[in-house]
PyMOL CGO cylinders between C-alpha atoms (Angstrom):
from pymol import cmd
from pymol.cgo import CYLINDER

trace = [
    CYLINDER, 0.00, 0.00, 0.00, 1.23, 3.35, -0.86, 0.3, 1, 1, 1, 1, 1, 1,
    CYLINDER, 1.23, 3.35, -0.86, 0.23, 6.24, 1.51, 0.3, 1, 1, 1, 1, 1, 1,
    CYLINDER, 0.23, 6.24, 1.51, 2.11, 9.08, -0.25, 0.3, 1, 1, 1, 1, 1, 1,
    CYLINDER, 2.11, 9.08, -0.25, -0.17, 9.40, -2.66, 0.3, 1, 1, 1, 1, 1, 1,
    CYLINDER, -0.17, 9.40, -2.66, -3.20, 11.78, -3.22, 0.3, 1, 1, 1, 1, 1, 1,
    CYLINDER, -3.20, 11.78, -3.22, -4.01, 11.11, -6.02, 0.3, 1, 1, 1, 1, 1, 1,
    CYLINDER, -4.01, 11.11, -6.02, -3.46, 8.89, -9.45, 0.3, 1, 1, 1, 1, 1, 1,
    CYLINDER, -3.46, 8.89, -9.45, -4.88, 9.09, -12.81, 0.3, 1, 1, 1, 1, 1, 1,
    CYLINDER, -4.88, 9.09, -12.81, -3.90, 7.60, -16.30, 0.3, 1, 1, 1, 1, 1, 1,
    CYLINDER, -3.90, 7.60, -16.30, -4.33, 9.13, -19.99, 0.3, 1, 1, 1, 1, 1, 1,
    CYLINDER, -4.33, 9.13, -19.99, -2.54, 10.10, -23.23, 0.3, 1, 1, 1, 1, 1, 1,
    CYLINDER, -2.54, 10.10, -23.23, -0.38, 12.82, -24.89, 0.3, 1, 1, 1, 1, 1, 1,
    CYLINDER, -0.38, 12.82, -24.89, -1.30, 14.07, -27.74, 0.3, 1, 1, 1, 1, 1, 1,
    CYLINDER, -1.30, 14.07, -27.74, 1.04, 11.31, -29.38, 0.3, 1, 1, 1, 1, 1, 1,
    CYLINDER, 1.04, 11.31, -29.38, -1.16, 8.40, -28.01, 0.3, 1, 1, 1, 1, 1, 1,
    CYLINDER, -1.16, 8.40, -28.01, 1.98, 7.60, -25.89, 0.3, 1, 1, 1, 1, 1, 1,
    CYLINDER, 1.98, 7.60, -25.89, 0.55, 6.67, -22.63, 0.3, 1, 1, 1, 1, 1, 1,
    CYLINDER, 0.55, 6.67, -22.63, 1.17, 8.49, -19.34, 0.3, 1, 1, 1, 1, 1, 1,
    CYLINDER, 1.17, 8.49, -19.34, -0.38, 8.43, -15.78, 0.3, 1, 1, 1, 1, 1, 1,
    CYLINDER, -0.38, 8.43, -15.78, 0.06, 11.23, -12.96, 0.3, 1, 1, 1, 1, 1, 1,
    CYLINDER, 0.06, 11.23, -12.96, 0.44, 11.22, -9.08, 0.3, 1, 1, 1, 1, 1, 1,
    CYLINDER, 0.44, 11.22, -9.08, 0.31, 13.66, -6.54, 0.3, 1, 1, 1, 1, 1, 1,
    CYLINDER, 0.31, 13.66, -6.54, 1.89, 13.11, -3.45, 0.3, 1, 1, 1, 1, 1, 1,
    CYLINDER, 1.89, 13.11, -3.45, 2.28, 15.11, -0.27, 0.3, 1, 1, 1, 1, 1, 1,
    CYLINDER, 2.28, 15.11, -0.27, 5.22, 16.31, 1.06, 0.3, 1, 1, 1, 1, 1, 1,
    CYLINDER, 5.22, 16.31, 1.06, 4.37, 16.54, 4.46, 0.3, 1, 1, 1, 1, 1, 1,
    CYLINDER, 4.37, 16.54, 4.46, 4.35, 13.10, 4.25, 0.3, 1, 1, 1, 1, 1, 1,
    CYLINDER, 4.35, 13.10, 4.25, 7.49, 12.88, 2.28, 0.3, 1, 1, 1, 1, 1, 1,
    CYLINDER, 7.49, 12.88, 2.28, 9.38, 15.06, 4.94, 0.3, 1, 1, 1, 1, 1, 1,
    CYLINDER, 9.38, 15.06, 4.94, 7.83, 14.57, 8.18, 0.3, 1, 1, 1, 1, 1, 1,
    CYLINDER, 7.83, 14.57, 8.18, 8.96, 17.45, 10.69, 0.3, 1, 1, 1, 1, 1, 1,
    CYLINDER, 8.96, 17.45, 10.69, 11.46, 18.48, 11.40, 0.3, 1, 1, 1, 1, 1, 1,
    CYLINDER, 11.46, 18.48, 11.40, 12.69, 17.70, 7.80, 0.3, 1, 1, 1, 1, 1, 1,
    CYLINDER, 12.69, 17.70, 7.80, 10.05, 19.55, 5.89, 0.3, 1, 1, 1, 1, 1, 1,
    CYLINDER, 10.05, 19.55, 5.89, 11.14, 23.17, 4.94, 0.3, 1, 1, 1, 1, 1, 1,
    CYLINDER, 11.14, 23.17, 4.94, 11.04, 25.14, 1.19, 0.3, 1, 1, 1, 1, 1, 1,
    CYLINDER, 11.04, 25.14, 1.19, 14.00, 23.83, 0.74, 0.3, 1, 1, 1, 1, 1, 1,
    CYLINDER, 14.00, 23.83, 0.74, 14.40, 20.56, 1.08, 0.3, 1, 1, 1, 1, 1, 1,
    CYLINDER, 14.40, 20.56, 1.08, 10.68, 20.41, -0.54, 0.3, 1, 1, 1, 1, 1, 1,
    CYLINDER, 10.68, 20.41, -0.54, 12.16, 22.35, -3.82, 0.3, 1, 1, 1, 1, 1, 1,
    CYLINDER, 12.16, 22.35, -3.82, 15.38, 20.01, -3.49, 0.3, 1, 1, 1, 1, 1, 1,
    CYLINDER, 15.38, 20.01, -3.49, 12.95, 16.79, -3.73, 0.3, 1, 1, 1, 1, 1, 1,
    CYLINDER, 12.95, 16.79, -3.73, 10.87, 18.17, -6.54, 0.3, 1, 1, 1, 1, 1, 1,
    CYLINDER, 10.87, 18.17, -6.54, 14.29, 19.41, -8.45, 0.3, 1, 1, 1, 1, 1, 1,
    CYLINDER, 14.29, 19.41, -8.45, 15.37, 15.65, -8.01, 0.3, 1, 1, 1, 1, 1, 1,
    CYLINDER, 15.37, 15.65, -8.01, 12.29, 13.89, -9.16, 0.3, 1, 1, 1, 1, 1, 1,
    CYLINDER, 12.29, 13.89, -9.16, 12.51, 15.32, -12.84, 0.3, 1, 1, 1, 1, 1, 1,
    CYLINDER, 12.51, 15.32, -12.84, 15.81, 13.28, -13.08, 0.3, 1, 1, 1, 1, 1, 1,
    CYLINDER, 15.81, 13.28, -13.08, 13.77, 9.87, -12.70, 0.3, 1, 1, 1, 1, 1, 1,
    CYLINDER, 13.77, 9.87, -12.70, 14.20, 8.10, -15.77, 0.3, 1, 1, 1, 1, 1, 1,
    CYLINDER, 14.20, 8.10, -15.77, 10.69, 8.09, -17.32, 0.3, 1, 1, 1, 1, 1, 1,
    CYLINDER, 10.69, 8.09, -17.32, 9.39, 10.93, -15.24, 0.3, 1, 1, 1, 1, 1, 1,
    CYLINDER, 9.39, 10.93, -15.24, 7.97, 13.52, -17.67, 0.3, 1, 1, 1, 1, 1, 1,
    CYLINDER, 7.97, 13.52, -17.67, 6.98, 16.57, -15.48, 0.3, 1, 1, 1, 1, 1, 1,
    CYLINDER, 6.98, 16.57, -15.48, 6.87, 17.03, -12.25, 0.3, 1, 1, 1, 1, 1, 1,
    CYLINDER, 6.87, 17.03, -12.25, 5.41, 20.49, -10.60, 0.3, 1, 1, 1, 1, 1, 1,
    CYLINDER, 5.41, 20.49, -10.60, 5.86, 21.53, -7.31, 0.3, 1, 1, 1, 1, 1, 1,
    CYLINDER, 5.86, 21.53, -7.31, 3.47, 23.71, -4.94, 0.3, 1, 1, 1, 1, 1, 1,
    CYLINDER, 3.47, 23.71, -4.94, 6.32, 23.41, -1.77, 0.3, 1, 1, 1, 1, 1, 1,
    CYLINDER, 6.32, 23.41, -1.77, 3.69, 26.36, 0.13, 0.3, 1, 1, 1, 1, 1, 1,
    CYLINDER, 3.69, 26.36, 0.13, 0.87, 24.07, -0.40, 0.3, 1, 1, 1, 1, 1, 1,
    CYLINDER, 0.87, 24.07, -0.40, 2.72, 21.08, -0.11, 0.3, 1, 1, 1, 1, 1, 1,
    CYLINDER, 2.72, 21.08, -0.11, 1.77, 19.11, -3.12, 0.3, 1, 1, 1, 1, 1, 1,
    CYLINDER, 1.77, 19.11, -3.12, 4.03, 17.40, -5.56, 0.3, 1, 1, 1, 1, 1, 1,
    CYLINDER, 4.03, 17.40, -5.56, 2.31, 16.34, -9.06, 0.3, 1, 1, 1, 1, 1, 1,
    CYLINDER, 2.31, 16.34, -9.06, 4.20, 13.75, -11.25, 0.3, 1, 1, 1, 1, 1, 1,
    CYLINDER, 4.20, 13.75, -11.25, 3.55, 12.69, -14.77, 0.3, 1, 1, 1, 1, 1, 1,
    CYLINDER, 3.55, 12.69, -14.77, 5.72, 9.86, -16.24, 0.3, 1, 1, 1, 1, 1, 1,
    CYLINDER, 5.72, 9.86, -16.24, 5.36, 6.92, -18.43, 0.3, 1, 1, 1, 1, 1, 1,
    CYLINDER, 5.36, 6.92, -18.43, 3.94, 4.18, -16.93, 0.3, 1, 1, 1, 1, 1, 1,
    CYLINDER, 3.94, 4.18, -16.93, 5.66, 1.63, -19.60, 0.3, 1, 1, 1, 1, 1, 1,
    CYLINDER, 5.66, 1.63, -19.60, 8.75, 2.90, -18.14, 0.3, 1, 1, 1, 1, 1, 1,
    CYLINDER, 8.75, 2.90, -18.14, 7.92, 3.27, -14.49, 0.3, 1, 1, 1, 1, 1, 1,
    CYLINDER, 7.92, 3.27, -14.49, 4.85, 1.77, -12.10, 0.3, 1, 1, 1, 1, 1, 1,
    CYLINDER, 4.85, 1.77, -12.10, 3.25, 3.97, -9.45, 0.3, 1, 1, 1, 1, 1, 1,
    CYLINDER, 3.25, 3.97, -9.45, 5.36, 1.72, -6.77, 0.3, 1, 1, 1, 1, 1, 1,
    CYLINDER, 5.36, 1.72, -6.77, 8.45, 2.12, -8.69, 0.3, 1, 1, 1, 1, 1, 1,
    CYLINDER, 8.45, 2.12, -8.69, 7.95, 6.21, -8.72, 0.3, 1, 1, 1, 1, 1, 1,
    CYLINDER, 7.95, 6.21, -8.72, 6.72, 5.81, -5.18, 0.3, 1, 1, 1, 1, 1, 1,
    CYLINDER, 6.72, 5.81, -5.18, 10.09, 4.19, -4.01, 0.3, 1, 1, 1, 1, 1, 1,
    CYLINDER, 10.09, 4.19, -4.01, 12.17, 6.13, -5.97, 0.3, 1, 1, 1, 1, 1, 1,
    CYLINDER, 12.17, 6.13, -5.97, 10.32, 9.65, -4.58, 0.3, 1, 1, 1, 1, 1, 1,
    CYLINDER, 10.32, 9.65, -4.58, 10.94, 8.35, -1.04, 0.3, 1, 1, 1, 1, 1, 1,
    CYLINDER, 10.94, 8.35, -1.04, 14.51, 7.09, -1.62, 0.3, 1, 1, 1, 1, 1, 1,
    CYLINDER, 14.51, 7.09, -1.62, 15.21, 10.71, -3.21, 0.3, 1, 1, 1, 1, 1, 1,
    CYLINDER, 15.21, 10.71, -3.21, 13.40, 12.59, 0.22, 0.3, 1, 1, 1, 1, 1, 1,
    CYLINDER, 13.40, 12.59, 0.22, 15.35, 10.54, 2.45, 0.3, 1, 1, 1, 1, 1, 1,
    CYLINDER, 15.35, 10.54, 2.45, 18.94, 11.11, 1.03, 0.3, 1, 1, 1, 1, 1, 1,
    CYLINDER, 18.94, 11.11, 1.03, 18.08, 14.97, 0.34, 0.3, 1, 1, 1, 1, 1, 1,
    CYLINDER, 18.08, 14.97, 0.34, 17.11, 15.28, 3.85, 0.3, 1, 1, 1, 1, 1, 1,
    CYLINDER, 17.11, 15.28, 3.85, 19.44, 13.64, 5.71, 0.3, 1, 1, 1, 1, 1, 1,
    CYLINDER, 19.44, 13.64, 5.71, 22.76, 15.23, 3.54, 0.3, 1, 1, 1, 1, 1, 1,
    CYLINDER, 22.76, 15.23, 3.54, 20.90, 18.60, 5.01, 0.3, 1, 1, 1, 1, 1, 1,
    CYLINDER, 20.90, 18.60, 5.01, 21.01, 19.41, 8.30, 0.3, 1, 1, 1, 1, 1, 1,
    CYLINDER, 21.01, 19.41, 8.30, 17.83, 20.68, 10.32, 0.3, 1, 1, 1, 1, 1, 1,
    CYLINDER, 17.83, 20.68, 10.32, 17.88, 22.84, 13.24, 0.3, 1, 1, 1, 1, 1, 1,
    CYLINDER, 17.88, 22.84, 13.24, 15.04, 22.84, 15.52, 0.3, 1, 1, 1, 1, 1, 1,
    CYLINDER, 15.04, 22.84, 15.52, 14.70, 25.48, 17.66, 0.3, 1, 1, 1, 1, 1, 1,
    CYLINDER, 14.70, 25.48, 17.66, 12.22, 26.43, 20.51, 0.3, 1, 1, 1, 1, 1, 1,
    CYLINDER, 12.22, 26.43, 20.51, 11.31, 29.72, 21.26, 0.3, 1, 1, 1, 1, 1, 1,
    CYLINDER, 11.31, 29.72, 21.26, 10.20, 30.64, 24.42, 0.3, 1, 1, 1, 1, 1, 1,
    CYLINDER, 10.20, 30.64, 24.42, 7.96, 33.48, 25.56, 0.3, 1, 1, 1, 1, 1, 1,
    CYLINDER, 7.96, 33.48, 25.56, 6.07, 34.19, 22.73, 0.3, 1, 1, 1, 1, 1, 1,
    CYLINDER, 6.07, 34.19, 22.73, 2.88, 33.57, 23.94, 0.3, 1, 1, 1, 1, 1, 1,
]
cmd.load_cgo(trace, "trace")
């Protein structure tokens, strides 16, 4: 089962060459205190260098990442894998500061 993903839908370019889309969240992909702008924009920079991804677009403010790709070169749990391996090493080759602030209430 695949929990990243919001979303999933299949269709066709204008070329009849088949392609399918998913959405995933990346709140889920970077669970605090990993998820920031820029680790979010690092992770959608990365995914476009997925072989048989075809677009992805990012909304990092609103937390959604959309992915189109060619499901005769990639399945959803292939893309799914690959999007988490990517999150992980992109997160943890950046360090996070947490910090508390006190007071401000």
């Amino acid at each position: 089962m695949i929990l990243l993903l919001a979303g999933a839908s299949l269709g066709y370019t204008s070329g009849m060459t088949p392609t399918a889309s998913e959405t995933f969240q990346l709140q889920a992909l970077l669970p605090a205190p990993y998820y920031c702008l820029g680790c979010a924009s690092r992770v959608c920079d990365a995914v476009r260098s997925i072989a048989g991804v075809t677009e992805a677009l990012c909304a990092a403010e609103e937390g959604a990442l959309d992915i189109t790709y060619d499901p005769l070169a990639l399945s959803a749990e292939q893309l799914a894998a690959r999007v988490r391996e990517l999150a992980l090493s992109i997160t943890g080759a950046v360090g996070h500061a947490v910090f508390r602030l006190t007071g401000l209430d």
